[in-house]
PDB file of N, CA, C and O in Angstrom:
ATOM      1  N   UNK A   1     140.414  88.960 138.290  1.00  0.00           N
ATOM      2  CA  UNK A   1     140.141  88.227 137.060  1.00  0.00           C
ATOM      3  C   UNK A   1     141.246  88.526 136.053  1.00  0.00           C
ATOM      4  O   UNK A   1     141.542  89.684 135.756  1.00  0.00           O
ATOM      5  N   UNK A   2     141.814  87.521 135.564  1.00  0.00           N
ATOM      6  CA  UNK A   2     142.479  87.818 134.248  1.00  0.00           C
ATOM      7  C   UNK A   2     142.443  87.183 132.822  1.00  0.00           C
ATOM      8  O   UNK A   2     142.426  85.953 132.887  1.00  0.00           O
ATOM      9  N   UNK A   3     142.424  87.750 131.376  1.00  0.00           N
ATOM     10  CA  UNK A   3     142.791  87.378 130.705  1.00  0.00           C
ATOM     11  C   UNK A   3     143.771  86.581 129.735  1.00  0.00           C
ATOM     12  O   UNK A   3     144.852  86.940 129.270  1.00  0.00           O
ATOM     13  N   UNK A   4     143.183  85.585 129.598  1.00  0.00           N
ATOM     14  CA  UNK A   4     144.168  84.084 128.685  1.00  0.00           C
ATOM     15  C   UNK A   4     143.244  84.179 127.217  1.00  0.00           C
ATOM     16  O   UNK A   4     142.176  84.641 126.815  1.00  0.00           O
ATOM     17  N   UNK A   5     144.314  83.483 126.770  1.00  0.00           N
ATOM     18  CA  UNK A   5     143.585  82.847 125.030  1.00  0.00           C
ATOM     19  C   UNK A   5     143.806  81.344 124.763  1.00  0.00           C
ATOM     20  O   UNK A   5     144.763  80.624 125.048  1.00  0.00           O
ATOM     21  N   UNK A   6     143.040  81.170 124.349  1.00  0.00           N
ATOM     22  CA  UNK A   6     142.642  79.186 124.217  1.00  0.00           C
ATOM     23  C   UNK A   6     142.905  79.145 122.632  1.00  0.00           C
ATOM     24  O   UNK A   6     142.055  79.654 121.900  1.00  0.00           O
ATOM     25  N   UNK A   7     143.980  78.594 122.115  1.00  0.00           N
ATOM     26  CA  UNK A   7     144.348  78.026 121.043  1.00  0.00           C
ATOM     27  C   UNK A   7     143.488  76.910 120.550  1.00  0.00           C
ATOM     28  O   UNK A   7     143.889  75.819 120.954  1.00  0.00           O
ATOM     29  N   UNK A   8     142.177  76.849 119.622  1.00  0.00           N
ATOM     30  CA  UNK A   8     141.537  75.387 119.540  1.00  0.00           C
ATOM     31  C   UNK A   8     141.837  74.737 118.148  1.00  0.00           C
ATOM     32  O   UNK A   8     141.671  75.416 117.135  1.00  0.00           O
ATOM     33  N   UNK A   9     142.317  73.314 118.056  1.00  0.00           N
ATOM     34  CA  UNK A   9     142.591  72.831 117.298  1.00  0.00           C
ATOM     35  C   UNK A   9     141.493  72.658 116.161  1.00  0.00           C
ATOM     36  O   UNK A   9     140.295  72.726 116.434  1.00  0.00           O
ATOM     37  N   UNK A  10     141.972  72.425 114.841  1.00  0.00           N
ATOM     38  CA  UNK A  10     140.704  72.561 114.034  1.00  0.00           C
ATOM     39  C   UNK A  10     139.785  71.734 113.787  1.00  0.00           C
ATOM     40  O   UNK A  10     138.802  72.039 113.111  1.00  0.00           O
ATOM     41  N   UNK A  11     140.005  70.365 114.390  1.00  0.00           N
ATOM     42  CA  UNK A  11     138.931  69.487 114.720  1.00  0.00           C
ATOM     43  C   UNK A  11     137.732  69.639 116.019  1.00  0.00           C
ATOM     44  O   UNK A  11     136.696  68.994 116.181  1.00  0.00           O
ATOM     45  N   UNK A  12     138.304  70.711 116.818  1.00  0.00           N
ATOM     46  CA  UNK A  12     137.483  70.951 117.719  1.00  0.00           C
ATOM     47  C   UNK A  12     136.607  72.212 117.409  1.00  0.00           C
ATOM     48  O   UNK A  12     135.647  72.338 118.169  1.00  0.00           O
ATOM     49  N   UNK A  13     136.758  73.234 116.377  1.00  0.00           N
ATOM     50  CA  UNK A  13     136.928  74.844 115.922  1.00  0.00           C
ATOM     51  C   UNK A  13     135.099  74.499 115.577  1.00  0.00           C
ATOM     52  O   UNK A  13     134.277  75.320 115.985  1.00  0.00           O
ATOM     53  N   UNK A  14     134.697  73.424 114.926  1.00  0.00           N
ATOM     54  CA  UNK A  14     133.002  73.433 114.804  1.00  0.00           C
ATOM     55  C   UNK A  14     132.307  73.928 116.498  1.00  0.00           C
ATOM     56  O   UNK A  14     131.375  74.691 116.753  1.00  0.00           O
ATOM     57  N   UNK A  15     133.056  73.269 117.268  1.00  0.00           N
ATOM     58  CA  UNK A  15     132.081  73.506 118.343  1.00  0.00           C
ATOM     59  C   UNK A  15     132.359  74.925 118.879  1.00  0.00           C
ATOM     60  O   UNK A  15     131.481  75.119 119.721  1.00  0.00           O
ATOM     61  N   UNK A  16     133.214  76.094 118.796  1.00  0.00           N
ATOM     62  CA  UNK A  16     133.471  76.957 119.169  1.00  0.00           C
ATOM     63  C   UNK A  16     133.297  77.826 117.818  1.00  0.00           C
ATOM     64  O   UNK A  16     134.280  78.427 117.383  1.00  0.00           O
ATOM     65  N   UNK A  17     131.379  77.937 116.788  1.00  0.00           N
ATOM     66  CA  UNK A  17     131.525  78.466 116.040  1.00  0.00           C
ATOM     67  C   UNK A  17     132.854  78.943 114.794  1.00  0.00           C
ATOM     68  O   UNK A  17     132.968  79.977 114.136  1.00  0.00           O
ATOM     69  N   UNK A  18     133.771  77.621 114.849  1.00  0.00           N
ATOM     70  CA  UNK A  18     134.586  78.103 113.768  1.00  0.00           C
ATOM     71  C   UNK A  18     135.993  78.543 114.048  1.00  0.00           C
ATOM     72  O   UNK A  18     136.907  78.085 113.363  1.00  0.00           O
ATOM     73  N   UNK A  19     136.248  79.496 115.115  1.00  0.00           N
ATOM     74  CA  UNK A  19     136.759  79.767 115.467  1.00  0.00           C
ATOM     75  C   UNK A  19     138.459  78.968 116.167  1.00  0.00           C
ATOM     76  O   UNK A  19     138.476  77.912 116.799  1.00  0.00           O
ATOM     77  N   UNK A  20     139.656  79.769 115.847  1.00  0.00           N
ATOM     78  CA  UNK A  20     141.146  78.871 115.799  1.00  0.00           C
ATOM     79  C   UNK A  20     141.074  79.641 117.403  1.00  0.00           C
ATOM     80  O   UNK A  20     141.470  78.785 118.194  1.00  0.00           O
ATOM     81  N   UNK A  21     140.788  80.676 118.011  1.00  0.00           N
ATOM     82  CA  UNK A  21     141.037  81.188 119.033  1.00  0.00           C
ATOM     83  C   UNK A  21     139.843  81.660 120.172  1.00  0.00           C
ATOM     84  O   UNK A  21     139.221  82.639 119.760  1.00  0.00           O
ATOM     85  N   UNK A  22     139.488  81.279 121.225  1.00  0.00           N
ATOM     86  CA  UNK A  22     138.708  82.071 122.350  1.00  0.00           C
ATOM     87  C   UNK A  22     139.318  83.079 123.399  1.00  0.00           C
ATOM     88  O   UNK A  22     140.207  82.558 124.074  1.00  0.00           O
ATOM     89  N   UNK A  23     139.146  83.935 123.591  1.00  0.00           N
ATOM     90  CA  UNK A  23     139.975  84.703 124.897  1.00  0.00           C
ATOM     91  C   UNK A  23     138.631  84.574 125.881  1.00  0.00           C
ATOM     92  O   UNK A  23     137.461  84.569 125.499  1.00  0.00           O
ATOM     93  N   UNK A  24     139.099  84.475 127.195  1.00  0.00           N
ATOM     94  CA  UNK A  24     138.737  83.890 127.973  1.00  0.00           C
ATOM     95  C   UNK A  24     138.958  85.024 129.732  1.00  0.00           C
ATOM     96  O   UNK A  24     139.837  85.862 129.935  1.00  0.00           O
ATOM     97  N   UNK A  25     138.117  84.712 130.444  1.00  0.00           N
ATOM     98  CA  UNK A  25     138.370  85.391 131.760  1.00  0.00           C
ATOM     99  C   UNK A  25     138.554  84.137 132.975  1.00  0.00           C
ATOM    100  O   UNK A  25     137.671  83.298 133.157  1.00  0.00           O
ATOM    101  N   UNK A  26     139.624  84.160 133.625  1.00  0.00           N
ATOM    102  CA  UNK A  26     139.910  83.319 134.747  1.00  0.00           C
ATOM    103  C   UNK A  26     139.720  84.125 135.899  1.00  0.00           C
ATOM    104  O   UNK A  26     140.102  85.291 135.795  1.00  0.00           O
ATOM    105  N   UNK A  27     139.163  83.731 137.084  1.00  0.00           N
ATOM    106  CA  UNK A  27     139.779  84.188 138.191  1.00  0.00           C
ATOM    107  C   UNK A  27     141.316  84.231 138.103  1.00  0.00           C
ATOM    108  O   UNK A  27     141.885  83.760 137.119  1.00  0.00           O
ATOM    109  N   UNK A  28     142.152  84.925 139.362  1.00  0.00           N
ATOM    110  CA  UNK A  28     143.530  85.066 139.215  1.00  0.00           C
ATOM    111  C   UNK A  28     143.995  83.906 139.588  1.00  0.00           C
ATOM    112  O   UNK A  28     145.066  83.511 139.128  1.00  0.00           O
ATOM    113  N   UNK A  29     143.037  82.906 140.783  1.00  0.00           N
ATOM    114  CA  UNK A  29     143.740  81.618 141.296  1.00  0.00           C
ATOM    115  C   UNK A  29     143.143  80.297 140.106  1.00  0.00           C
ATOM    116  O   UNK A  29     143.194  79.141 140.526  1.00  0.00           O
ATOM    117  N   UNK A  30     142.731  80.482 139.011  1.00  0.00           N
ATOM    118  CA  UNK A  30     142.143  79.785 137.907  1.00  0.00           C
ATOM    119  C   UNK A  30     143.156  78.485 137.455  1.00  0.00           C
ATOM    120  O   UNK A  30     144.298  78.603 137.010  1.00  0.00           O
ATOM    121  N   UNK A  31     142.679  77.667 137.608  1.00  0.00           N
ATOM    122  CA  UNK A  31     143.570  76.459 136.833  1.00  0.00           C
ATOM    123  C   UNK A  31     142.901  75.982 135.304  1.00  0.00           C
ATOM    124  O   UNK A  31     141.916  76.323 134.648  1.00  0.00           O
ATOM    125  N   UNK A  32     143.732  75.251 135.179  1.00  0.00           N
ATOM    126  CA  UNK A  32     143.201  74.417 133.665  1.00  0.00           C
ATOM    127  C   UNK A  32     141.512  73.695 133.745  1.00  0.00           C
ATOM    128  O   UNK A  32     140.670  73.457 132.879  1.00  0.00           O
ATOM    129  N   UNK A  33     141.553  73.510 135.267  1.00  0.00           N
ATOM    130  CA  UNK A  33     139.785  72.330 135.322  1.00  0.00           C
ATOM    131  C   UNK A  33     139.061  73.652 135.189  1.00  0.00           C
ATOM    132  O   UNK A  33     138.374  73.492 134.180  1.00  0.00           O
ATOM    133  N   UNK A  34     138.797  75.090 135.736  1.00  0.00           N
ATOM    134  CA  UNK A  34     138.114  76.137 135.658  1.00  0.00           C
ATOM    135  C   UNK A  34     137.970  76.999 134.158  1.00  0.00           C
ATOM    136  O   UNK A  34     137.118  77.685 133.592  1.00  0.00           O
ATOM    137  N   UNK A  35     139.463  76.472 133.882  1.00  0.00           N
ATOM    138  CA  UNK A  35     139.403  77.306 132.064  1.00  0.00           C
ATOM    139  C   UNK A  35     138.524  76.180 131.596  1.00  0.00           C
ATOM    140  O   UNK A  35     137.356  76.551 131.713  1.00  0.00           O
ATOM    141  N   UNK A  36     138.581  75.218 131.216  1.00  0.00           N
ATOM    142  CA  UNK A  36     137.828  73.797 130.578  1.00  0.00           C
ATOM    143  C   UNK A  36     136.163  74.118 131.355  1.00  0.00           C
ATOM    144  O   UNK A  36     135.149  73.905 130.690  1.00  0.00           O
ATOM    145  N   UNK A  37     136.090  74.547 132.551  1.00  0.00           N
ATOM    146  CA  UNK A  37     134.262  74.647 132.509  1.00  0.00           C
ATOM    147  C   UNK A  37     133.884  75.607 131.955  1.00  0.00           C
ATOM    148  O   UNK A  37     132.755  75.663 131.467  1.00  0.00           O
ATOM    149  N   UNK A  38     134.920  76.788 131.892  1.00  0.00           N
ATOM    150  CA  UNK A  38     134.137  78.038 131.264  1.00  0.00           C
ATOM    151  C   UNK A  38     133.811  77.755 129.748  1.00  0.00           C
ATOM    152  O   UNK A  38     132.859  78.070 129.034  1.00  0.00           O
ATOM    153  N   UNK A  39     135.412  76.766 129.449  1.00  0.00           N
ATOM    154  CA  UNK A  39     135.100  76.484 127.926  1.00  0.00           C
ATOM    155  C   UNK A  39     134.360  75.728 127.451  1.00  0.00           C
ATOM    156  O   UNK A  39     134.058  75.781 126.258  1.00  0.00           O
ATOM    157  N   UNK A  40     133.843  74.749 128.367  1.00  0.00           N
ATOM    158  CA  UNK A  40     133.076  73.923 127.911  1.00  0.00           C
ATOM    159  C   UNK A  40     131.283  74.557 128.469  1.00  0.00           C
ATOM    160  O   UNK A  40     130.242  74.246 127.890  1.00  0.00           O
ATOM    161  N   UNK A  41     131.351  75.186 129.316  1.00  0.00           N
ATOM    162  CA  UNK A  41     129.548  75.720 129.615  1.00  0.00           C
ATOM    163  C   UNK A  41     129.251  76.198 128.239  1.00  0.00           C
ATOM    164  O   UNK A  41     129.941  76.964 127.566  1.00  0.00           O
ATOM    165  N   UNK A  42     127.700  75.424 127.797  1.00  0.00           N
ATOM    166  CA  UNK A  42     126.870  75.484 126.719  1.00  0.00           C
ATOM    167  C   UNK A  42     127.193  75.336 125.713  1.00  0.00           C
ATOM    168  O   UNK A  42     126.761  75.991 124.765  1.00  0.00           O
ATOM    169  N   UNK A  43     128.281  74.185 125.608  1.00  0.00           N
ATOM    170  CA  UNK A  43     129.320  73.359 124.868  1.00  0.00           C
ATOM    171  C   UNK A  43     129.145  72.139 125.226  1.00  0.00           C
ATOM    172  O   UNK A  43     130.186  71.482 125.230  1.00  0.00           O
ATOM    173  N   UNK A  44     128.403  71.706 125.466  1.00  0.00           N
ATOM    174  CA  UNK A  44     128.299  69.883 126.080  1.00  0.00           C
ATOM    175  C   UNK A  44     129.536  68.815 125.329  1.00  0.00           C
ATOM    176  O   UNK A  44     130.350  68.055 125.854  1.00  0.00           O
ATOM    177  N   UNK A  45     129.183  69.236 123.492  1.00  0.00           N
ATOM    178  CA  UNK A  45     129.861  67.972 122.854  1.00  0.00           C
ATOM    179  C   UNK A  45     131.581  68.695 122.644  1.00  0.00           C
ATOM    180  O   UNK A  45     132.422  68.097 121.973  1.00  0.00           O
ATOM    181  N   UNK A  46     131.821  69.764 123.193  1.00  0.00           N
ATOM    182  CA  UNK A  46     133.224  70.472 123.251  1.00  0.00           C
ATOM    183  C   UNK A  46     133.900  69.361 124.226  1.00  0.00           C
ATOM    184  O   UNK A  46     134.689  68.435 124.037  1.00  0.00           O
ATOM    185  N   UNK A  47     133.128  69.960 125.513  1.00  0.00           N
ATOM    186  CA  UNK A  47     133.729  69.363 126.703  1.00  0.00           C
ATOM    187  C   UNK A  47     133.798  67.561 126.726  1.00  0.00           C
ATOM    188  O   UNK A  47     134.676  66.922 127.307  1.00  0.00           O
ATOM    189  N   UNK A  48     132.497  66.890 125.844  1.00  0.00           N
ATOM    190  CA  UNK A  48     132.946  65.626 125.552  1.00  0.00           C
ATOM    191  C   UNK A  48     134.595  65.309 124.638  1.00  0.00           C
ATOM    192  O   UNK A  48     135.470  64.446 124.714  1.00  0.00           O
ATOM    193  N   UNK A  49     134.448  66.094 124.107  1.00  0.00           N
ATOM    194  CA  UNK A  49     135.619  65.849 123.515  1.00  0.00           C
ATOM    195  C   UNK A  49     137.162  65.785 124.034  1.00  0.00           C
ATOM    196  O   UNK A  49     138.020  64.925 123.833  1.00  0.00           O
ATOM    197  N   UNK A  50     137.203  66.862 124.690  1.00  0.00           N
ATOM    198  CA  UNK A  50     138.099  67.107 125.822  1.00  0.00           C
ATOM    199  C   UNK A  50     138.798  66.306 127.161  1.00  0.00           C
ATOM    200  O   UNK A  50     139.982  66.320 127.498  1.00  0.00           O
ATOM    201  N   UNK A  51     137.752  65.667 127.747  1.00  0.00           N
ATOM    202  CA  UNK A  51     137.602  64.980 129.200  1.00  0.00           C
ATOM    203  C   UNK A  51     136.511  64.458 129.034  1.00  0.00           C
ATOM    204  O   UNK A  51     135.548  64.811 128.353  1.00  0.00           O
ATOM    205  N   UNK A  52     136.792  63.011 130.116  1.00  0.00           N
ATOM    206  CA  UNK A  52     135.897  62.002 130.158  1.00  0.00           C
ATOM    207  C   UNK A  52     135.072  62.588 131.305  1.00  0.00           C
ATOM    208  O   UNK A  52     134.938  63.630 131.946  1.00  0.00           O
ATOM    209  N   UNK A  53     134.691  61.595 131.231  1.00  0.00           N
ATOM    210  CA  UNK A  53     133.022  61.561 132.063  1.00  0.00           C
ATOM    211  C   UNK A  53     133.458  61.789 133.326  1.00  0.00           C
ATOM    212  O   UNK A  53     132.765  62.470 134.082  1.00  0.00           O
ATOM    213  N   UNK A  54     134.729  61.227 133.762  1.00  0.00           N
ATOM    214  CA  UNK A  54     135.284  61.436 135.112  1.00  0.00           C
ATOM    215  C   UNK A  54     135.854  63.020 135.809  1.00  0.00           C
ATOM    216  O   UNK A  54     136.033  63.232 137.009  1.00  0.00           O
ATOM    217  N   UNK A  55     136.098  64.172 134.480  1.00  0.00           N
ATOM    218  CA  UNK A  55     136.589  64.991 134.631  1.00  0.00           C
ATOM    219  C   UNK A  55     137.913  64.768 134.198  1.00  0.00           C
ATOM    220  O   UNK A  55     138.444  65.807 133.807  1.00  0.00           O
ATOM    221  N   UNK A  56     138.634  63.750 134.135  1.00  0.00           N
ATOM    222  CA  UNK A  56     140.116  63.785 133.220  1.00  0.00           C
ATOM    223  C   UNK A  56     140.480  63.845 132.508  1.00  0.00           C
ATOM    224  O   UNK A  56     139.575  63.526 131.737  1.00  0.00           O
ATOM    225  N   UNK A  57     141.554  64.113 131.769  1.00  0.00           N
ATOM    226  CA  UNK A  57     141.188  64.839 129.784  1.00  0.00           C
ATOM    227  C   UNK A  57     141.149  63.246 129.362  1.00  0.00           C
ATOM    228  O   UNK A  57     141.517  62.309 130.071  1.00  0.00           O
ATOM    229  N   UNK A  58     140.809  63.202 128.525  1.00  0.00           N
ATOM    230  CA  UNK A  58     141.003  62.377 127.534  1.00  0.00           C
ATOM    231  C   UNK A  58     142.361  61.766 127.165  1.00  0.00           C
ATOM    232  O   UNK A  58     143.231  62.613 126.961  1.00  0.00           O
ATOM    233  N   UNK A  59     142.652  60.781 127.064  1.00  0.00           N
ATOM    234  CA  UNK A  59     144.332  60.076 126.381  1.00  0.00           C
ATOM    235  C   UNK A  59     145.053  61.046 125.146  1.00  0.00           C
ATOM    236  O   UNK A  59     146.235  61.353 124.992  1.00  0.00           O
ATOM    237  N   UNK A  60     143.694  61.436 124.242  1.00  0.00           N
ATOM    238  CA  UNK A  60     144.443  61.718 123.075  1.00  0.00           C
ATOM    239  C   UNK A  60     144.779  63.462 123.491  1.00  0.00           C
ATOM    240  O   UNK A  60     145.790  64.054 123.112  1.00  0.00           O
ATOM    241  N   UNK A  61     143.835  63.988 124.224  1.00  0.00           N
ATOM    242  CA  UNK A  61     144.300  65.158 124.188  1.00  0.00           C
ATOM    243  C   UNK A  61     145.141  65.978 125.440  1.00  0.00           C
ATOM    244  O   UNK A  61     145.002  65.735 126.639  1.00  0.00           O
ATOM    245  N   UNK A  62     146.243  67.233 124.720  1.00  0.00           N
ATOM    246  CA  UNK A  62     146.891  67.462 125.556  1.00  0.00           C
ATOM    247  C   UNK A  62     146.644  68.885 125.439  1.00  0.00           C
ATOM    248  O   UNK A  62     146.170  69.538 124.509  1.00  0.00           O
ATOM    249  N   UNK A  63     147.225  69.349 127.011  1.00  0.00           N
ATOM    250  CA  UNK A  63     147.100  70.841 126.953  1.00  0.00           C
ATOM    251  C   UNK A  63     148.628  71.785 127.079  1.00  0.00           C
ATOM    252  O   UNK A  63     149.667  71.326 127.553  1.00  0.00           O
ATOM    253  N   UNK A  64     148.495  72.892 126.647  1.00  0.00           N
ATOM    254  CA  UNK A  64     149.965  73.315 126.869  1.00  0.00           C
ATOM    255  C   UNK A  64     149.419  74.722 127.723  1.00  0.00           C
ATOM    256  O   UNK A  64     148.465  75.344 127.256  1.00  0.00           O
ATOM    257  N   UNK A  65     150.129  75.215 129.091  1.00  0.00           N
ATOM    258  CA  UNK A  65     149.788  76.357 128.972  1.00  0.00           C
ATOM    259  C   UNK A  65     151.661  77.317 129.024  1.00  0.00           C
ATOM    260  O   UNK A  65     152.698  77.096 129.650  1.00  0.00           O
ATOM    261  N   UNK A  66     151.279  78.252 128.116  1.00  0.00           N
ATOM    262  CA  UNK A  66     152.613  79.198 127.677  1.00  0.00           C
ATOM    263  C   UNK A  66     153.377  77.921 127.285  1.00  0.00           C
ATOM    264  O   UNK A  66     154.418  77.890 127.939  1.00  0.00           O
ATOM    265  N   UNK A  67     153.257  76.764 126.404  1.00  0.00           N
ATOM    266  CA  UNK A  67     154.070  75.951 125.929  1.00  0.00           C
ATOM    267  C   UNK A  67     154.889  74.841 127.037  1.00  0.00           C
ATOM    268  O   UNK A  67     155.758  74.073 126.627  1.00  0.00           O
ATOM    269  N   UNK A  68     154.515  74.893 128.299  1.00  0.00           N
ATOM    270  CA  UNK A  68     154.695  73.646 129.061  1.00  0.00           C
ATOM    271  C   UNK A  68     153.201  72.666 129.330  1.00  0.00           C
ATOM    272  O   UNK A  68     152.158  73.027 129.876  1.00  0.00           O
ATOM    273  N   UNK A  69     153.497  71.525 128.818  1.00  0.00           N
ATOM    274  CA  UNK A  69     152.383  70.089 129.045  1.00  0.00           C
ATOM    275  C   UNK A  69     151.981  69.940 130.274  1.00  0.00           C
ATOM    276  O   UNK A  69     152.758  69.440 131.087  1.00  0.00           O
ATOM    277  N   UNK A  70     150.268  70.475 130.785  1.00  0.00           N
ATOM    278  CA  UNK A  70     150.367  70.252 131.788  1.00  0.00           C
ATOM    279  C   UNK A  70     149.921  69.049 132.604  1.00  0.00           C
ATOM    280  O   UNK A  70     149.303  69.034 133.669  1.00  0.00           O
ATOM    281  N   UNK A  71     150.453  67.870 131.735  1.00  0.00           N
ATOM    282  CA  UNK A  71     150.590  66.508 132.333  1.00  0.00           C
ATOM    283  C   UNK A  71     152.131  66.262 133.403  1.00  0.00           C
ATOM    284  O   UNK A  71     152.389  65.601 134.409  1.00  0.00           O
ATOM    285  N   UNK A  72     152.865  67.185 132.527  1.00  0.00           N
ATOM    286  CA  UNK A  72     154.265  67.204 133.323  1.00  0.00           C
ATOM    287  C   UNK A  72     154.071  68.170 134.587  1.00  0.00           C
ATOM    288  O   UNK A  72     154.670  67.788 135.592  1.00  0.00           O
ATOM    289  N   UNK A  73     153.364  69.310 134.705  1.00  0.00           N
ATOM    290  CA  UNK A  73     153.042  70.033 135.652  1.00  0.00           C
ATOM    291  C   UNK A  73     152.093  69.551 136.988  1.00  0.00           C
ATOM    292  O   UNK A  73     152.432  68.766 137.873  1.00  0.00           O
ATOM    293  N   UNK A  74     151.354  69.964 136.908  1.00  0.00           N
ATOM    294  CA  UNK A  74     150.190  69.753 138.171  1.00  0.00           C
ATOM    295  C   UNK A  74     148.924  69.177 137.260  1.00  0.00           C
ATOM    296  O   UNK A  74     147.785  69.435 137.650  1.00  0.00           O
ATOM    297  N   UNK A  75     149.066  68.604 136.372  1.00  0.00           N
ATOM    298  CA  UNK A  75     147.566  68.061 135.366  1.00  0.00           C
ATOM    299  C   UNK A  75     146.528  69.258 135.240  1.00  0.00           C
ATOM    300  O   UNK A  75     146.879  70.367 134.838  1.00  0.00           O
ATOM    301  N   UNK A  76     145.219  68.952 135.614  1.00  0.00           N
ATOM    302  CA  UNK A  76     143.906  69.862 135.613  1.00  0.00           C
ATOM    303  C   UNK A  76     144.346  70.926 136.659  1.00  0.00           C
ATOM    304  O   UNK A  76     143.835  72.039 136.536  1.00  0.00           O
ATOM    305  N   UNK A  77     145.135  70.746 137.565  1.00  0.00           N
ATOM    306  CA  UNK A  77     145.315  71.645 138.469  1.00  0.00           C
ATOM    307  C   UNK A  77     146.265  72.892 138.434  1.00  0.00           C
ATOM    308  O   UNK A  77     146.312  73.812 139.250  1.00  0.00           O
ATOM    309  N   UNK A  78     147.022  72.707 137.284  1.00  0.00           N
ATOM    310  CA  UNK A  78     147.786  73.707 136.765  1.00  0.00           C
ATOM    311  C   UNK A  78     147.112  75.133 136.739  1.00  0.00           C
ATOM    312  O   UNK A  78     145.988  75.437 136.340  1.00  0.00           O
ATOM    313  N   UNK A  79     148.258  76.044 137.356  1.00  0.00           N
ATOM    314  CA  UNK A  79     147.103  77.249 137.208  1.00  0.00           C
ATOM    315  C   UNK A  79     147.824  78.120 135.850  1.00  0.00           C
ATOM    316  O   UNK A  79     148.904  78.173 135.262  1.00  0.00           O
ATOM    317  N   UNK A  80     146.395  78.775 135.789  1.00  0.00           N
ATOM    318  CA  UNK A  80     146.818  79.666 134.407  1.00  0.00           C
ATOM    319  C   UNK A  80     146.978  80.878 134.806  1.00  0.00           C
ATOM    320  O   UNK A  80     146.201  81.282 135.670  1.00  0.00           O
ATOM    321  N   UNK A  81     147.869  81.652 134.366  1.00  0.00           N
ATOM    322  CA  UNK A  81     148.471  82.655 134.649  1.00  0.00           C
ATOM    323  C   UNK A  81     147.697  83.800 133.799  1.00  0.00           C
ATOM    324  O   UNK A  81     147.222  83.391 132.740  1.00  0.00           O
ATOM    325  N   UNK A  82     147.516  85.036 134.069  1.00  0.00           N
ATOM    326  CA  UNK A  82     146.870  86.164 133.573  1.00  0.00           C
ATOM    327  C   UNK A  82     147.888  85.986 132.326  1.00  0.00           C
ATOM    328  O   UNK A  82     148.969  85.456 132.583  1.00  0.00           O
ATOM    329  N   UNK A  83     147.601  86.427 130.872  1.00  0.00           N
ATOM    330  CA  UNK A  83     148.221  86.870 129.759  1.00  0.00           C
ATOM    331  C   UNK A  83     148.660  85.289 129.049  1.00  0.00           C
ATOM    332  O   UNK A  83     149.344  85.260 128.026  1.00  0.00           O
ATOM    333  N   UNK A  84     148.194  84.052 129.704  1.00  0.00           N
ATOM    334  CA  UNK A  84     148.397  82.976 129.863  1.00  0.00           C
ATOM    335  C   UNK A  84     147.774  82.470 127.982  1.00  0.00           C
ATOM    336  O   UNK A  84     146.660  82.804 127.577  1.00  0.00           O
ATOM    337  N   UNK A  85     148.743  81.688 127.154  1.00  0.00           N
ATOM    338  CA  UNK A  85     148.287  81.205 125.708  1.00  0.00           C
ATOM    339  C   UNK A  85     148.157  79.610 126.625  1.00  0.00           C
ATOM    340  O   UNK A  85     148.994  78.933 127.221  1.00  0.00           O
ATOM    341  N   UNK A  86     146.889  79.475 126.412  1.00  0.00           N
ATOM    342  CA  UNK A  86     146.725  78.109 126.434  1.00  0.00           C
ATOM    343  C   UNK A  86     146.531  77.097 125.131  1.00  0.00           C
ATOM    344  O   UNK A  86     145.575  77.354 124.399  1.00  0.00           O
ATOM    345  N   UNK A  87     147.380  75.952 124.789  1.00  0.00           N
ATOM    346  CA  UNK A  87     146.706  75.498 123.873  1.00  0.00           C
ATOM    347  C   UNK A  87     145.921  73.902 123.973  1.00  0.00           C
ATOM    348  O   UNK A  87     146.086  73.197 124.969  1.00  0.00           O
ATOM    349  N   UNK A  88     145.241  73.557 123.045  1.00  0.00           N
ATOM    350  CA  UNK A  88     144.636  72.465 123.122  1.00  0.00           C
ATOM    351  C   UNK A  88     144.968  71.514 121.825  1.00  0.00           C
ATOM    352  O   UNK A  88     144.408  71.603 120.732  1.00  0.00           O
ATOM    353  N   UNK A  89     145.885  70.689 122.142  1.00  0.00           N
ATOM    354  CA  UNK A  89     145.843  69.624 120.860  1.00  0.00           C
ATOM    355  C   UNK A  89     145.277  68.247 121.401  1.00  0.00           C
ATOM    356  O   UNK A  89     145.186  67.683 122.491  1.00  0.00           O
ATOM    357  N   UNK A  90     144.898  67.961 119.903  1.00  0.00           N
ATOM    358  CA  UNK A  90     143.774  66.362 119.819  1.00  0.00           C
ATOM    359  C   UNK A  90     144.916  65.733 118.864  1.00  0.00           C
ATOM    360  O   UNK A  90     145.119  66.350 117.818  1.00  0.00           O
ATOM    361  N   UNK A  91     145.802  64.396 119.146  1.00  0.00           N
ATOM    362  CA  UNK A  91     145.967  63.764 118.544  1.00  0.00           C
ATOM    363  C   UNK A  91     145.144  63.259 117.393  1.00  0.00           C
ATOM    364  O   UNK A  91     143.988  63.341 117.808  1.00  0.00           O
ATOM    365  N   UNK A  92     145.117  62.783 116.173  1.00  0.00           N
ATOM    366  CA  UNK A  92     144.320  62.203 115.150  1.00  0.00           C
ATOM    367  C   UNK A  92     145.600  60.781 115.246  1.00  0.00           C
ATOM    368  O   UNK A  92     146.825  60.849 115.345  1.00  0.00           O
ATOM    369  N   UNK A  93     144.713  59.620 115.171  1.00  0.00           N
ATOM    370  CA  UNK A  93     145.259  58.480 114.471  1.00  0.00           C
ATOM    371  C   UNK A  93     144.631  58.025 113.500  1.00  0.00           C
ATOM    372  O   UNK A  93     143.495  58.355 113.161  1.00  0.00           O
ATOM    373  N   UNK A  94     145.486  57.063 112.876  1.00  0.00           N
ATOM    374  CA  UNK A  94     144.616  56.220 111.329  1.00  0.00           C
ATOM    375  C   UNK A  94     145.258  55.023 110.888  1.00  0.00           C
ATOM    376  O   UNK A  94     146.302  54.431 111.164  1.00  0.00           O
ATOM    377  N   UNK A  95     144.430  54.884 110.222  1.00  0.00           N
ATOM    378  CA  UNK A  95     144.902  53.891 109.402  1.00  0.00           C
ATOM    379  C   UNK A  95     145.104  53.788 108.373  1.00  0.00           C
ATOM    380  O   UNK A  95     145.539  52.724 107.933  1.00  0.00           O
TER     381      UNK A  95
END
């Protein structure tokens, strides 16, 4: 098992009590879809926010782990590395 930290953006920070940061336990072979269930178990409207219904993130949001996009990597399948900063940004648009 190793330790990562989940960077949460502050539109998401209500559902994680408030909070800009979670540290987190992965298995060692842990990817991004396994960090996202831990983060999202007993979080329902977190994980809505995150990924659709299908399990795929969402359009607006992206993940970085140690600062590479892991849309450019392996997507959900990216693994996270022990000591691993993951972050989570939510685009906002407007009008």
């Amino acid at each position: 098992m190793s330790s990562v930290t989940v960077l949460i953006p502050t539109l998401l920070r209500p559902y994680v009590d408030g909070r800009s940061e979670v540290s987190m336990t992965v298995s060692d072979d842990g990817d991004v879809s396994a960090l996202l269930d831990g983060l999202g178990a007993g979080r329902p409207l977190l994980d809505q926010r995150i990924r659709e219904e299908t399990g795929a993130l969402r359009r607006y949001v992206n993940i970085y782990v140690d600062g590479e996009d892991v849309r450019r990597l392996n997507g959900l399948r990216t693994l996270v590395p022990s000591g691993a900063t993951v972050m989570i940004i939510q685009s906002v648009a407007g009008g």
